[in-house]
Structure formats: C-alpha cells, structure tokens
Steps between C-alpha positions, in 0.01 A plus 500: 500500500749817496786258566391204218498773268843695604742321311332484161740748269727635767846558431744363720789774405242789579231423662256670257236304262544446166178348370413598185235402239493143335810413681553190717479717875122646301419145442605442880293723642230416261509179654488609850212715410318160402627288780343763751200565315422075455535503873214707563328311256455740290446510113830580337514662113726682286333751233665550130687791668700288713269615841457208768163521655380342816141475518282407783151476359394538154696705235241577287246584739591890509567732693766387649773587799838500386850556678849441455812631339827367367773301574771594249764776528691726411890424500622449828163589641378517867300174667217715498372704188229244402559208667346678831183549285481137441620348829202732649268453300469105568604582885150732452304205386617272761374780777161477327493155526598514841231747540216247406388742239250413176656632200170677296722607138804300355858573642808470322862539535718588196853485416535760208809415325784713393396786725875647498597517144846431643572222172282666209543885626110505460300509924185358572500284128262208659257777625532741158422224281208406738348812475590599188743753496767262338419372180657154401674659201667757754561152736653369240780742429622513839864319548727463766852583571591211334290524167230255648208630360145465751366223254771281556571529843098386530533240288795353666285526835258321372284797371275564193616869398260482236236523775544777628313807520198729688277238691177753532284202634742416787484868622107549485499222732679628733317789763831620679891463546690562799840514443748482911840630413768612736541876444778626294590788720503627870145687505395329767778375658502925563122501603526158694234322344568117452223503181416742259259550189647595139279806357690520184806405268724750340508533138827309370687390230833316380721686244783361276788734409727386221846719507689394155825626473847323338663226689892603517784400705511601801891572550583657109178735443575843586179671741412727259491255214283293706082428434451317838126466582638418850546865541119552395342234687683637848369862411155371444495292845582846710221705294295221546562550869430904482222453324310272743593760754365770322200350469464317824498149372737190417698401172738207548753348252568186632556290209815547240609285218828559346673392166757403416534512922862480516744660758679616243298618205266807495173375434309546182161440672356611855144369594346593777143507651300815640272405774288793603189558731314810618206583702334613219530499121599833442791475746596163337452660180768778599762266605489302190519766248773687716737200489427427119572894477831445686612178298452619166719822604774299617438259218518812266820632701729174459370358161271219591197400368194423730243281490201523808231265465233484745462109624232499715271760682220484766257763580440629828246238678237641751372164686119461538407741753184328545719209609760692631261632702348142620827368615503788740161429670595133546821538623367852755245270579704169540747724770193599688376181564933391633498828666801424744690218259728550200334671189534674168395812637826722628547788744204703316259236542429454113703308225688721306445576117783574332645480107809346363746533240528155450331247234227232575273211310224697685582819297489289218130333585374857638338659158324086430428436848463685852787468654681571845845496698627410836844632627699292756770720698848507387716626815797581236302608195782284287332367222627298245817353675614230689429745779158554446311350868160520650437378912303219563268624664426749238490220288252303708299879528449500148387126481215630756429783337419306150350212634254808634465655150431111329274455778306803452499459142485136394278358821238763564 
C-alpha cells in the first residue's frame, strides 16, 4: 500500500511532494484513496467540501468512528505528513479484520482535502468549511499564486463550489475522530517511545506583510535615495526571530513574493508571510505584536508603507480529555496483555501525552466533535521536507496501536 501510493506527486528533481489542491497529483491520490477503499469493499463518498469518506456500515446511523488524515502537501513535502495517517488507518482496519472482530458503531476513513494550504495559503480548508469555521464567501476569495481563484480550481475538478459550506448533520453523526500522524518533532524520539498521544495544539496563525516601497534601478539609484522594502522585510525576519525567543515560541517567514523580481531593479513590493505559534496565547500574542512593532519602525525609518493583514488564525486546541484519556487505558491495557512483544508503551511503561505546535483536521473537528491524536516517532524530528522519515516498525506500532483504539471504540 505505502509503495502504490509513493509515486503519486513526487518530484523527480527533489524528491519532495508537491500535491496540492484540485491539481492533477490531488486528483491522483484521490483516486488511490478510492481504489484502496473499493477494495475493502467499502462505501466510498465525497461531501460538498471536497472530503472522501469510506464508510463501513451505515452513515447515517450515528455515532460513528472516524479516522484518517490527508494526503496532500506542502511544497516539496515529506512521504509522511498525512499520508501515514491514511496508509494506517486502512492497515488498522485490515488488523481488525484479521482479528475476527464485530464492528458495534459505523467506521470511517476520511481524506480531508486541502489540509496544507500550500496552493490557496488557507490550512485545513476541507475541514474549516466542514465545521464551519470557513464560510463559502471567505472560500471564495481565496486565489492562488497564479490568480486561480478556489471556485475555479473546483469547478475545473469537477466540483460544485456553490456547494459548499458547514455540514452540521454530517458531524452529529459522527461519535469520535482519531486522527495517526507522524510527529512533527523529536519528543519522543528523546523519551524513546515509538507512539504518543497529542494533549493539545498551539494557538497559530498566518500573517501577510506587504512592504511598498519604489521600484528603481538597481545600478543608478544612489543608497540614500533609495525606498527598498527589501531592507524592511530582512529587518522584520531577524525581529521576528528575537521575538520568538523572547517569548519562547516560533515565528517563521518562509514565504516571499517579490515585484517587479528582477536582479537588477529594487523592488517596489516585498510580500512575505508571518507564521507564528506559541504554547499559549499570550506568548503568541507577544510575538506578533513585537514583530508588527519592529516592522512599522523600520517601515517608518526607510519610507515604506506597511500593510499586515492577518490571513488565518487558530486557537489553541485542548483534545477531549475524556478521550484523551480513553486512548490511554486501551493502549496501557493493550501492552499488558503483549507484555514481552513490541508496544506503544516506552521505557516508562505508559504512552506519552504530549502537545504540538503543529496544525491538524482534528484541531479543526475538536470544538464539533470529540476528538483525539496519535503520534508516530520521528527519529530526525524533520518535518516538512524531503527528509522527513518514520521506521517501519514504528509505522507498523502505530497501525497496532489504532486498530486497538477502533477496536475499543467501534466493536465493543
């Protein structure tokens, strides 16, 4: 399964993904996301959002089981971030079939599309609009790099963009989501545990900084006759750094758009994007006005004007603890019972709980449903990248450990 699906998106020159929203590696793996689910006979649909669910019983009957993740990326993404979530998830369900079990609730594995945000700048659009946190006016205005706004890139996949919107009734049917997802840092490739539980997401957000200054040439303009936002946007990127260090928390630009862009000319525009996360909000709160502080004094300084407009923001997400605190009886219990054999419990003899910066459907679902998150090791803690790797038989440790949690929860 891991190998049929390796190929889909990958670029040959780098070795990363590249499979973004309504594009023809999405539809791909879209595809393959059918072709696996039809083999295991199960029930195959894709919501107004642009979801793909795989049901095994009946989706209206409530109170459903529901796991998965996403198979798109960011650019030049790792193999893992998503796909692991989905490879596992129907690796889970053949080990309960393998098991002999009864299934007593409705299981499903989902696909949520455009998870990244890597071709509309927007994350997690299938689950926002799902849950309602993206309204389709909001939906609509997003555009890509290339002007493509989200309503035609749908329509030219074959989607309704008129459709789309909070789906309330899908939700109340479903009783929890478990979301497998190879961690996005070394915590416990440090406390050598294969598996861990997520107890909560850091609040986030995405900022756009627009630098204007006066294009010029770059050979004939004396320095101090210059307005380069260049010179504005570099300053911002090293407070942006002492801020988050201040404050103990992250702010990333990693995105930059420049016009006109030319070796030669000093640009009249600089756009970048502010990524910034913190434990809490108050921290996150301090990095982000200290690095809107910073710009508009350098802005001030070399006579630019500065626009900062906040594109996206998500709160800090504290998973159900009554869940939370269910996947750690099953899987304490499930390493009792293999006491001697590979488990999810490390060195300490429990599964570890521990809290990411990084963005998830699940912390999109958690304030409409009861949610949860599995952790599979990552020895490197490279996320994001080409580089980004889990073991196999940390892989194959997390498979166990949520075809324990579906069993507990969808068969008894």
């Amino acid at each position: 399964m891991w190998r049929s699906r390796g190929p889909r998106g990958r670029s040959a020159a780098t070795g990363g993904y590249r499979r973004y929203a309504r594009t023809d590696a999405d539809a791909d793996c879209r595809l393959w996301f059918r072709m696996q689910a039809e083999a295991r006979r199960l029930d195959v649909e894709t919501d107004r959002n642009g979801n793909q669910w795989a049901w095994l019983g009946d989706p209206t009957a409530g109170d459903a089981v529901v796991t998965g993740s996403h198979l798109d990326s960011v650019p030049d993404g790792g193999a893992f971030d998503g796909p692991l979530g989905v490879v596992s998830s129907f690796a889970a369900l053949d080990e309960l079939r393998a098991r002999g079990v009864s299934f007593k609730r409705p299981l499903a594995i989902v696909n949520f599309g455009d998870e990244e945000g890597a071709r509309f700048g927007l994350a997690c659009v299938g689950s926002r609009l799902t849950a309602g946190r993206l309204t389709k006016e909001q939906a609509h205005e997003l555009r890509d790099g290339d002007g493509t706004s989200l309503p035609q890139a749908m329509e030219a996949a074959g989607y309704d963009p008129d459709a789309i919107g909070p789906d309330p009734e899908r939700l109340a049917r479903i009783g929890a989501f478990v979301e497998l997802h190879v961690e996005q840092g070394r915590a416990l490739d440090l406390s050598g545990d294969a598996i861990g539980i997520a107890s909560s997401i850091w609040p986030h957000g995405r900022w756009r900084y627009d630098f204007a200054g006066e294009a010029n040439h770059a050979g004939t303009t004396r320095l101090v006759d210059r307005r380069d936002p260049m010179l504005t946007y570099a300053e911002t990127v090293l407070a942006a750094r002492r801020e988050a260090e201040l404050a103990g928390a992250v702010a990333t630009f990693g995105k930059i758009a420049v016009e006109p862009n030319g070796v030669n000319a000093i640009p009249s525009l600089v756009r970048g994007w502010l990524d910034a996360r913190a434990a809490d909000q108050g921290a996150l709160d301090a990095v982000v006005a200290g690095v809107e502080t910073a710009a508009r004094d350098y802005a001030d300084r070399h006579g630019i004007d500065l626009t900062v407009v906040r594109e996206s923001f998500t709160p800090v997400v504290d998973f159900s603890h009554a869940l939370r605190d269910e996947l750690s009886r099953i899987l304490g219990d499930a390493a009792a019972r293999t006491a001697g054999t590979a488990s999810a419990t490390g060195p300490s003899g429990k599964v570890p709980v521990l809290g990411t910066g990084a963005g998830h459907d699940a912390g999109i679902l958690s304030e409409s449903i009861p949610t949860a998150m599995l952790f599979v090791r990552n020895p490197t803690g490279v996320s994001h990248s080409p580089a980004e790797f889990a073991a196999e038989d940390d892989c194959l440790a997390g498979v166990r450990a949520l075809a324990d949690v579906l069993e507990e929860l969808a068969c008894r």
